[in-house]
N, C-alpha and C positions, 0 to 999 in steps of 0.2 A: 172556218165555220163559226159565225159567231152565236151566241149565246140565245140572242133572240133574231130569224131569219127574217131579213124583208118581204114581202110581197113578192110571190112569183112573176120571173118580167120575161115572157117569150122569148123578145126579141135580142133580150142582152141574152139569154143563154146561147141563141142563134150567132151570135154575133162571136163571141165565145170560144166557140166551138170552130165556126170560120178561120176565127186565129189560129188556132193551136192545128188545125188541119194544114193551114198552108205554111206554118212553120213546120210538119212533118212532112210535105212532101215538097218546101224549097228549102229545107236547110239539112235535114235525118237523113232522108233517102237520098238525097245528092252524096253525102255522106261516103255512105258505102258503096253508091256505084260509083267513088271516084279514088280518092284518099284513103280509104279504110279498106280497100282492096289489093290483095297480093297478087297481079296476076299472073306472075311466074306460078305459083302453086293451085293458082283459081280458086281460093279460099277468101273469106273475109279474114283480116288481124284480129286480135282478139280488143284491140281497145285501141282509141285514139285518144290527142292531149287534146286540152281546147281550142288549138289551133289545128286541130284535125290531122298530126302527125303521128303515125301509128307510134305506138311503144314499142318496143326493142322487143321481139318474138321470142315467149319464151317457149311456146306450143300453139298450137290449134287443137280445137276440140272437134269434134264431130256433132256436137249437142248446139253450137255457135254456129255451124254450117248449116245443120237442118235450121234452126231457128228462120235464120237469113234463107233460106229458100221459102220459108211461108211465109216470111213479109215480100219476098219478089214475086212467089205464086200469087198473093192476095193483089198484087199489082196487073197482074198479068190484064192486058184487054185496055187498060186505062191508060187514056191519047196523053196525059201528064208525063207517064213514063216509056216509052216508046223500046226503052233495054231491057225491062222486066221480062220480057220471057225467054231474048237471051240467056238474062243473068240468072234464071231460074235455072237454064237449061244446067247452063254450068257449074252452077251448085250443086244440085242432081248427082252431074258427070263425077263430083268430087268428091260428093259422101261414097260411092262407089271407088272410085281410084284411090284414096287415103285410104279410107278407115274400113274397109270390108276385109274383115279374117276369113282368105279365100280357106283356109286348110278346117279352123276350127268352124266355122257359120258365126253370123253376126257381126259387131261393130266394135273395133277399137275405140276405147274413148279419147285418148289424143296420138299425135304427132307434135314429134320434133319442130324445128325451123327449119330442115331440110327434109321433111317427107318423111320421115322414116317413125314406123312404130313405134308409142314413146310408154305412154301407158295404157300396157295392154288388157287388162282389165275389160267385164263388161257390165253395163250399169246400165239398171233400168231406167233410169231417167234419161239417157242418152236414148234408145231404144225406144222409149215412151216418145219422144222428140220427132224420131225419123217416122213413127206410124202419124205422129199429127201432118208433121211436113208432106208424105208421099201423101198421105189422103186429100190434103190441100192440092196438092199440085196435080193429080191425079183428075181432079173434079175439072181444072182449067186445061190438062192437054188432052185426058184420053187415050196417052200411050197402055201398048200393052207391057213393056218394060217396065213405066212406073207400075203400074197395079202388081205387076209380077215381085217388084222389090215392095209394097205395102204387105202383101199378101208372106210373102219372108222374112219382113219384123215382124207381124202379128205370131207368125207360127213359132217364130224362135223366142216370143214371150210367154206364149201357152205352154209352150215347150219345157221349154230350159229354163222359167225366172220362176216359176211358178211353183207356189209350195203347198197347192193342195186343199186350201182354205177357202180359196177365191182372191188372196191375196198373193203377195210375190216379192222375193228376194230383193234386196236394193243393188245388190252389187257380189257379182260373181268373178272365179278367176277366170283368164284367157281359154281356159280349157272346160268352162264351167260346172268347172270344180266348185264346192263351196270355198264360202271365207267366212262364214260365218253371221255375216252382216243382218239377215231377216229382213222382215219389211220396215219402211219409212215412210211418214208422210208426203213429203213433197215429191216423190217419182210415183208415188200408187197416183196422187192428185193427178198430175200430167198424161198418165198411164187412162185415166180415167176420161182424162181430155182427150186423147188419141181415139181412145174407143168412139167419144160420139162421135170426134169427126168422121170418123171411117163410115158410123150410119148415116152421119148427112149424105153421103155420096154411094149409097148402097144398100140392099138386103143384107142383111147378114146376121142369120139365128147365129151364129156360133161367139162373134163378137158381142151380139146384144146380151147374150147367156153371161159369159165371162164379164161383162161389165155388169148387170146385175148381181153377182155374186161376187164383185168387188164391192159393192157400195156396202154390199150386206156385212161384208168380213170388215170393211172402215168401223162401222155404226157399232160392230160387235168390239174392237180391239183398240181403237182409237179415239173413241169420243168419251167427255167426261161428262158423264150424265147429269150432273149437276147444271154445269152452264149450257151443255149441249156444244163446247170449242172441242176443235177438231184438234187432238195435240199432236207432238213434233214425232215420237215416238210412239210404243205400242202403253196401253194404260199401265204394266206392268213393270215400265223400263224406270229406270231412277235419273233424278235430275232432267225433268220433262219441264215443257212449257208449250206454251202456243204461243201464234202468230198471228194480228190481225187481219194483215193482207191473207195467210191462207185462208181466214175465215172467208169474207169476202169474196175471196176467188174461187173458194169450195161452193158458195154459197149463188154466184153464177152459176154457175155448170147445173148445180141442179134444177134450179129454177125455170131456165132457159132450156131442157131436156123434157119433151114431154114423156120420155121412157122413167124419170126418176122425180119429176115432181109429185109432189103427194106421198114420196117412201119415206122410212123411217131416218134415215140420213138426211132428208129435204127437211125435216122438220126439226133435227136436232142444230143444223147449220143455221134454219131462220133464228134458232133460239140464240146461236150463236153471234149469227149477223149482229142482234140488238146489244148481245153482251160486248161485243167487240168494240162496237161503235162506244160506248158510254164509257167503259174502259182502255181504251187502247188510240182512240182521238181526241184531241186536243180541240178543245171545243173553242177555240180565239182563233186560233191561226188553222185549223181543220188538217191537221200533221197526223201522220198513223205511225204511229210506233213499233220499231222493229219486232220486239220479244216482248211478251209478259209470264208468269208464274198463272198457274191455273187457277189458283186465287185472286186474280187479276191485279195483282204486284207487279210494280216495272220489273223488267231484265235488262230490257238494250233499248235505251230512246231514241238509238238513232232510227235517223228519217230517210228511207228509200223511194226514189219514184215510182219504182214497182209496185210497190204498195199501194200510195196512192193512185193509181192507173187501176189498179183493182178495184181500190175502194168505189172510184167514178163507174165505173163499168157494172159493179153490181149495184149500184143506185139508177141506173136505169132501169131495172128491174122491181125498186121499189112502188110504193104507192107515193103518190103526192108528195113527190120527191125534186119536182123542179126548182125551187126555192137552194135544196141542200147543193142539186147537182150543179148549177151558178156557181154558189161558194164553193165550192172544193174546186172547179173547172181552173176559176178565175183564183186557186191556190196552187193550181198544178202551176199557171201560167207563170205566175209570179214568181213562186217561191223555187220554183224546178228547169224552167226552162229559160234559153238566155240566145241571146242572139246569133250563138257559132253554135246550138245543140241543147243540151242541159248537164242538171248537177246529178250526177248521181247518188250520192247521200248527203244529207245534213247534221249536223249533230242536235242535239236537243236545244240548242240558242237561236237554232234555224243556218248557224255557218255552214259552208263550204267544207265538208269533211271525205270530200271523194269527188275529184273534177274527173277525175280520166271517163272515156265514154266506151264502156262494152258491147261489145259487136250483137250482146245479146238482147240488149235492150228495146232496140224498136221493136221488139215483137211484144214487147206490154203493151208498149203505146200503142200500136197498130191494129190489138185485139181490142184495145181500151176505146181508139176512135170508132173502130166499126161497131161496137156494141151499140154508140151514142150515134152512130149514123141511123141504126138500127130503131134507138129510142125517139127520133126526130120522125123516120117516117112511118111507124105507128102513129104519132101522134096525129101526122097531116091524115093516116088511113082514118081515124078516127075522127077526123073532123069532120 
């Protein structure tokens, strides 16, 4: 992002965007439906090398399987990928056959490399995961299964994660027992993301309740009033900070939410957006920095695509934003993506400080492209 932006140019953002889509769907997604898949276990690996050879299995998560079922869901119907809705199906079949605690209810967060229960624990950010996934997938088959298993995360998070406030536990034992853990940002955020998706694809007073009275319990326990950043912990907790990417991606979801635009969280997150962006990007090279201090002090300069995938994705949503979203697009491309995939983090020089590729990952990208497939055909409705 340089200091002073060009003139906004339609066509190179068009052009852009072209690129880095058909390197997601001829180099990512080949990816996993070929090489990064175990299909002795019907699981994705948790990560390939750059030459697409899994790493040596030291678990599977449940949180990596839903993930990878909303990128094949999101597939599903498109003549590009013709296995998506197999590979959906089977993903489905495996959050079910792994990780379901037939005795307690709920979801083991991993397994072993042979199957077997590894850590049994239950976390809402896993749980948060499987309500986005089924409701994704849910919208493109229409089984009564899937909706039966959507409608069985929601309950066992109203249920059992739930502490009363409108916010929710991060992580529970096998027995949901406590551990003590309370709420955290980044699974309430997700959690929050499950919720809308469930409304895109349904009525549903009980969920729209529960997710209005999460956003309330964010805006009360988690925001610093000052800058309006959304931090990592509760406001009370010691050794806090924020994250630019969750501002960013907090600051989509509301935006984009006609149930939450214009609330007191909508408005503390735009304040945040601005604060993020001026603090926490790097205004040469348009890098978002992992961690800052609420005083908006570095903590951790390294560079994640995730982040940046957030940052582009809530810049469609800005105003007169075509200029910035050019420069960051054509920073993602550069700086992050590579011919066999991308880099997963950078250190603060812009090196190479994490090549392995997470199974988790294309679902940034994948929300990131559609947000900008999103912002394109507004544009053409508008013309």
């Amino acid at each position: 992002m340089p200091d002073a932006l060009p003139p906004a140019d339609k066509s190179q953002l068009n052009a852009l965007f072209t690129a880095v889509h058909q390197h997601f769907m001829q180099v990512i997604v080949p990816m996993w439906l070929h090489s990064g898949w175990n299909a002795e276990l019907a699981l994705p690996y948790e990560a390939v090398d750059a030459h697409h050879q899994p790493l040596p299995p030291q678990r599977y998560r449940a949180m990596a399987c839903a993930r990878q079922l909303f990128l094949f869901s999101s597939l599903i119907n498109d003549p590009a990928v013709p296995e998506a809705s197999a590979r959906a199906a089977a993903l489905f079949r495996s959050l079910q056959r792994h990780f379901h605690d037939s005795e307690h209810g709920g979801w083991f967060y991993s397994i072993d490399p042979q199957g077997a229960p590894l850590d049994r624990r239950k976390d809402l950010y896993t749980h948060a995961f499987i309500v986005f996934a089924c409701a994704h997938y849910w919208a493109k088959v229409r089984e009564p299964l899937v909706e039966s298993t959507l409608n069985a995360a929601l309950h066992v998070v109203t249920e059992r994660f739930s502490e009363g406030d409108g916010l929710y536990d991060a992580v529970l034992a096998e027995d949901w027992s406590s551990l003590g853990a309370g709420p955290l940002q980044n699974p309430l955020m997700h959690l929050a993301e499950a919720f809308l998706a469930t409304l895109q694809v349904r009525e549903d007073p009980e969920t729209l309740a529960a997710l209005a009275a999460l956003v309330a319990g964010m805006q009360q326990r988690f925001v610093d009033v000052e800058h309006g950043v959304m931090l990592e912990k509760p406001l009370d907790a010691v050794d806090n900070w924020f994250e630019p990417g969750h501002q960013f991606e907090w600051f989509f979801l509301l935006e984009s939410s006609e149930h939450l635009r214009g609330s007191p969280l909508h408005r503390s997150l735009t304040q945040a957006f601005a604060y993020a962006q001026v603090q926490g990007v790097d205004p040469k090279t348009g890098a978002v920095a992992a961690m800052l201090h609420a005083d908006g002090s570095m903590k951790d300069t390294t560079q994640r695509i995730w982040a940046q995938a957030e940052y582009l994705r809530a810049l469609t949503l800005r105003p007169d934003s075509e200029a910035l979203l050019t420069c960051q697009l054509s920073a993602l491309q550069q700086r992050f993506l590579h011919a066999t995939g991308w880099n997963e983090c950078l250190d603060s020089n812009g090196n190479v400080s994490r090549s392995d590729m997470p199974s988790t990952t294309p679902y940034h990208l994948a929300t990131c492209y559609i947000g900008l497939a999103h912002y394109f055909k507004a544009d053409a409705a508008a013309l």
